[in-house]
C-alpha positions as CSV (number, residue, x, y, z in Angstrom):
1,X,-55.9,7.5,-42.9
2,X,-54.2,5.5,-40.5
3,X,-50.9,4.1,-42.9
4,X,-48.2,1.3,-41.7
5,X,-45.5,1.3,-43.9
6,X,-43.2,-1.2,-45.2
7,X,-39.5,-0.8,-45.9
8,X,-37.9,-3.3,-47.7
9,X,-33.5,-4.1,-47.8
10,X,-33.4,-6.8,-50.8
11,X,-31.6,-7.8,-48.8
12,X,-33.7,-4.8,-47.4
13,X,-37.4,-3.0,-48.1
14,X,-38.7,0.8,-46.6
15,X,-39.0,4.1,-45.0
16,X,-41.9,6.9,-44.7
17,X,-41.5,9.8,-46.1
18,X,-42.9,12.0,-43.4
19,X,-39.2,11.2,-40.9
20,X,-36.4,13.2,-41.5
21,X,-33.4,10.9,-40.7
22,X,-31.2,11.6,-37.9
23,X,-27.3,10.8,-37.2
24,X,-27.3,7.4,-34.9
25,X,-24.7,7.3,-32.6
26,X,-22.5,4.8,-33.8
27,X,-20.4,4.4,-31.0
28,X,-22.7,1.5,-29.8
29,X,-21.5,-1.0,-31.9
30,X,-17.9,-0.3,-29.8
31,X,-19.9,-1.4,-26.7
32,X,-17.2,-3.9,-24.9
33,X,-20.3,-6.0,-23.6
34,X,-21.1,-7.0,-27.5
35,X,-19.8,-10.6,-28.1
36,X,-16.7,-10.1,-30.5
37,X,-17.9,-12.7,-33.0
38,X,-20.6,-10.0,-33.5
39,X,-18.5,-6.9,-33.9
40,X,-16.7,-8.7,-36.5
41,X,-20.0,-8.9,-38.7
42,X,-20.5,-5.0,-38.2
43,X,-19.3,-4.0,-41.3
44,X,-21.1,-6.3,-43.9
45,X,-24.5,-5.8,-41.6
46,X,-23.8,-2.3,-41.8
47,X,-26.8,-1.9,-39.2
48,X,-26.6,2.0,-38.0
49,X,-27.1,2.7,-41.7
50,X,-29.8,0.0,-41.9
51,X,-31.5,1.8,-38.9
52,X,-31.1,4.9,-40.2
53,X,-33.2,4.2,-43.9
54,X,-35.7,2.8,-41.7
55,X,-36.3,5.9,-39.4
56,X,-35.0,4.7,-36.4
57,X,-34.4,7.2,-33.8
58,X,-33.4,7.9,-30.1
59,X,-36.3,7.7,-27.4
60,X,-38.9,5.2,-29.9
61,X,-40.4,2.2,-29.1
62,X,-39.0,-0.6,-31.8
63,X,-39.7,-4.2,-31.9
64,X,-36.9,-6.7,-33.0
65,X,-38.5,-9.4,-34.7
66,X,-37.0,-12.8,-33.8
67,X,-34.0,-11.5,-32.9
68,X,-31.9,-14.5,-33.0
69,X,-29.1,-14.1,-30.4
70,X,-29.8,-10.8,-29.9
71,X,-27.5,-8.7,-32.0
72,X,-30.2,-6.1,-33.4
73,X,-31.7,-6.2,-29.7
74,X,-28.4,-5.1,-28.4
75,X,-27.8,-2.1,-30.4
76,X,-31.7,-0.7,-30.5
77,X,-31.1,-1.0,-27.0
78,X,-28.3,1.3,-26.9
79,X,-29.2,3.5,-29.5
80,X,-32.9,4.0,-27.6
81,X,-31.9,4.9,-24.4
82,X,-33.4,5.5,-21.4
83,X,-36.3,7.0,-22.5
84,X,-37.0,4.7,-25.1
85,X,-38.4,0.9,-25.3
86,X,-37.5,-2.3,-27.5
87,X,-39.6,-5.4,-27.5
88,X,-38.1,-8.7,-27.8
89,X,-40.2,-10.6,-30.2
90,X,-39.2,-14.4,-30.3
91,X,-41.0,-15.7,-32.9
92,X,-43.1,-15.9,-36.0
93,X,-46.0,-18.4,-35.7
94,X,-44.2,-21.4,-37.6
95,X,-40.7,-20.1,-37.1
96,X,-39.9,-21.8,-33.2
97,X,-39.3,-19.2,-31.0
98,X,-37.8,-20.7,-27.2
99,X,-34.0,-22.3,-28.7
100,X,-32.8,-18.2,-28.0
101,X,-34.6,-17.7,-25.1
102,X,-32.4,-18.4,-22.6
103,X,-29.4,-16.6,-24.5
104,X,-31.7,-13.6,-24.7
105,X,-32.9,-12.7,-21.3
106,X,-29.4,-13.8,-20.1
107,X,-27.9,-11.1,-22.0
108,X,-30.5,-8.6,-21.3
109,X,-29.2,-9.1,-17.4
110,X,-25.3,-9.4,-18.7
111,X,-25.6,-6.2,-20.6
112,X,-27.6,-4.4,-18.5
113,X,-30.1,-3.7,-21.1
114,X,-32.8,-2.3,-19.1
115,X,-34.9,-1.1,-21.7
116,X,-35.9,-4.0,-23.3
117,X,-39.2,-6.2,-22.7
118,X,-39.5,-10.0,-24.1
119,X,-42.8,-10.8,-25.6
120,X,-43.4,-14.6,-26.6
121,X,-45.7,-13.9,-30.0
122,X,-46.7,-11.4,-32.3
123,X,-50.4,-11.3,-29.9
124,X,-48.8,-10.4,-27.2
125,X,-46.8,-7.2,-28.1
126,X,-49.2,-4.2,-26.7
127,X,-51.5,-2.7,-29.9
128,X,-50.5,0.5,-31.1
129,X,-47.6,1.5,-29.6
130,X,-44.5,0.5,-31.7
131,X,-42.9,3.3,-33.9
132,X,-40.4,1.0,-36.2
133,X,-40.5,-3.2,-36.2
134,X,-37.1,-5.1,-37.8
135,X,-37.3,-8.0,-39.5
136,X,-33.1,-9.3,-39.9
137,X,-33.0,-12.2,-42.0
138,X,-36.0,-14.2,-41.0
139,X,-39.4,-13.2,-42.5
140,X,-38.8,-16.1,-45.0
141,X,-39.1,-18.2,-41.8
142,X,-42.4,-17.4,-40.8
143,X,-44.6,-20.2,-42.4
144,X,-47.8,-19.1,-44.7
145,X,-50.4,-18.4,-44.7
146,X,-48.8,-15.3,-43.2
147,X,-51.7,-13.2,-42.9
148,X,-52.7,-13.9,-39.1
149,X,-48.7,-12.7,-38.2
150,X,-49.6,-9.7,-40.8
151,X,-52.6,-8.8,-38.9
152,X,-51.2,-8.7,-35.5
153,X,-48.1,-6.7,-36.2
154,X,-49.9,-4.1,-38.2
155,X,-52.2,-3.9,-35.2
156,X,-48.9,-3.5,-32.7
157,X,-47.8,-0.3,-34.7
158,X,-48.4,3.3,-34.1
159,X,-50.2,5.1,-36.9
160,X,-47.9,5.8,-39.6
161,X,-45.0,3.0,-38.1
162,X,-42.5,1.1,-39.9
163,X,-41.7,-2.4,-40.4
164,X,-38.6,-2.9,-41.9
165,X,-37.4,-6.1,-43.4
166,X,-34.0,-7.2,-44.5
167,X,-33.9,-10.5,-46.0
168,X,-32.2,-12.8,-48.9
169,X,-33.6,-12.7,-52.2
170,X,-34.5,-15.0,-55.2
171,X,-35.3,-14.9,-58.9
172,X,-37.1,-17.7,-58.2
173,X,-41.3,-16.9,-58.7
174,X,-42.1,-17.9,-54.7
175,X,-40.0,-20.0,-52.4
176,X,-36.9,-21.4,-53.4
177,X,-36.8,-24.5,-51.6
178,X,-32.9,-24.8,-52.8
179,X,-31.9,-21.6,-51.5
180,X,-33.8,-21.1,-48.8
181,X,-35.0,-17.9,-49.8
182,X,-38.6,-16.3,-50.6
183,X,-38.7,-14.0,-53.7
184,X,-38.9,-9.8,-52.9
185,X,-42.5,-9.1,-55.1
186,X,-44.3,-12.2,-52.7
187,X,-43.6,-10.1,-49.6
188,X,-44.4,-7.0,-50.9
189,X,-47.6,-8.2,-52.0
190,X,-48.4,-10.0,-48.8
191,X,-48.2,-6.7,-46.7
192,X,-49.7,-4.5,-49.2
193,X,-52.6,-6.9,-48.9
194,X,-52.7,-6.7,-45.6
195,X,-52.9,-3.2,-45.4
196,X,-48.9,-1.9,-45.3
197,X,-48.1,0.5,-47.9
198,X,-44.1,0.1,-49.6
199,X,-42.7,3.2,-48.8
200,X,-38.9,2.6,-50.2
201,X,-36.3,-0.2,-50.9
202,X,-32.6,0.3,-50.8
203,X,-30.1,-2.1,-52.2
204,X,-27.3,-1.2,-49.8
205,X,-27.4,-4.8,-48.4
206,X,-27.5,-6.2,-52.3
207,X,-24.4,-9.0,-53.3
208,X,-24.0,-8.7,-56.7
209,X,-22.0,-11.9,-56.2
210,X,-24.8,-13.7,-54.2
């Protein structure tokens, strides 16, 4: 049967079962061509242990789902190498997607990371061929119905790949307007609709405080 698999951070959801974790090299996040307002956020993102839950490892193809600026890009980069791929995807259908552009494919040049392809929308990323997709902070900005963006990433991973997602939680039933937040069961329910199956959560990302 041909699975895709959900991980979810609550802050953070999901990893298969069948991947045996391996050691990241977490030297990259020392790389002097990282903007230092984004090595200072290393330690509460704690991403080379968020990339290691999903199954993350050297030589895949990943997606980074509207990466922002580009931290998560940056790293997978790295951590890939040069006989692996990332794909930049800039946006959720919804979310916006060009405001980064610019930042992004300048930095790609900058930082000399050669292994990285820009795709515009979910459509375009190239069907089957991604091992592990992140989703940092920004699935709650992808406006419903989701089930169109659902369709097309499921159809852009690999038999048996990954989509992790690591974002801000509420108590609240659905969407808490306040907050800005979307409540853990709703996305779980709207990939397992869609075909995804929850592999794992981890609540290493969790603020008690929060």
């Amino acid at each position: 049967m041909n699975m895709k698999r959900i991980i979810i951070f609550s802050s953070l959801f999901l990893i298969s079962s069948c991947v045996k974790p391996v050691a990241l090299d977490s030297s990259v996040l020392d790389d002097i061509k990282r903007p230092a307002e984004e090595r200072v956020q290393d330690d509460s993102r704690k991403a080379i242990d968020v990339y290691t839950f999903m199954g993350v490892q050297p030589g895949m193809t990943v997606a980074d789902l509207w990466p922002g600026g580009g931290y998560n890009t940056h790293l997978l980069s790295r951590l890939m190498g040069s006989s692996g791929r990332v794909y930049c995807m800039m946006g959720f259908y919804g979310s916006g997607r060009y405001d980064m552009l610019d930042k992004i494919k300048t930095r790609i040049v900058e930082a000399e990371l050669n292994n990285v392809e820009v795709f515009d929308k979910p459509s375009d990323l190239p069907l089957g061929s991604i091992d592990v997709m992140v989703s940092i902070r920004n699935y709650h900005d992808a406006k419903p119905p989701r089930d169109q963006l659902l369709k097309e990433l499921y159809d852009a991973l690999k038999p048996g790949g990954i989509i992790g997602i690591v974002d801000v939680a509420t108590d609240h039933p659905d969407w808490d307007d306040d907050t800005h937040r979307l409540n853990e069961q709703v996305v779980i329910d709207e990939f397992t609709t869609n075909g995804f199956t929850l592999e794992g959560s981890s609540d290493m990302l969790r603020n008690p405080d929060d």
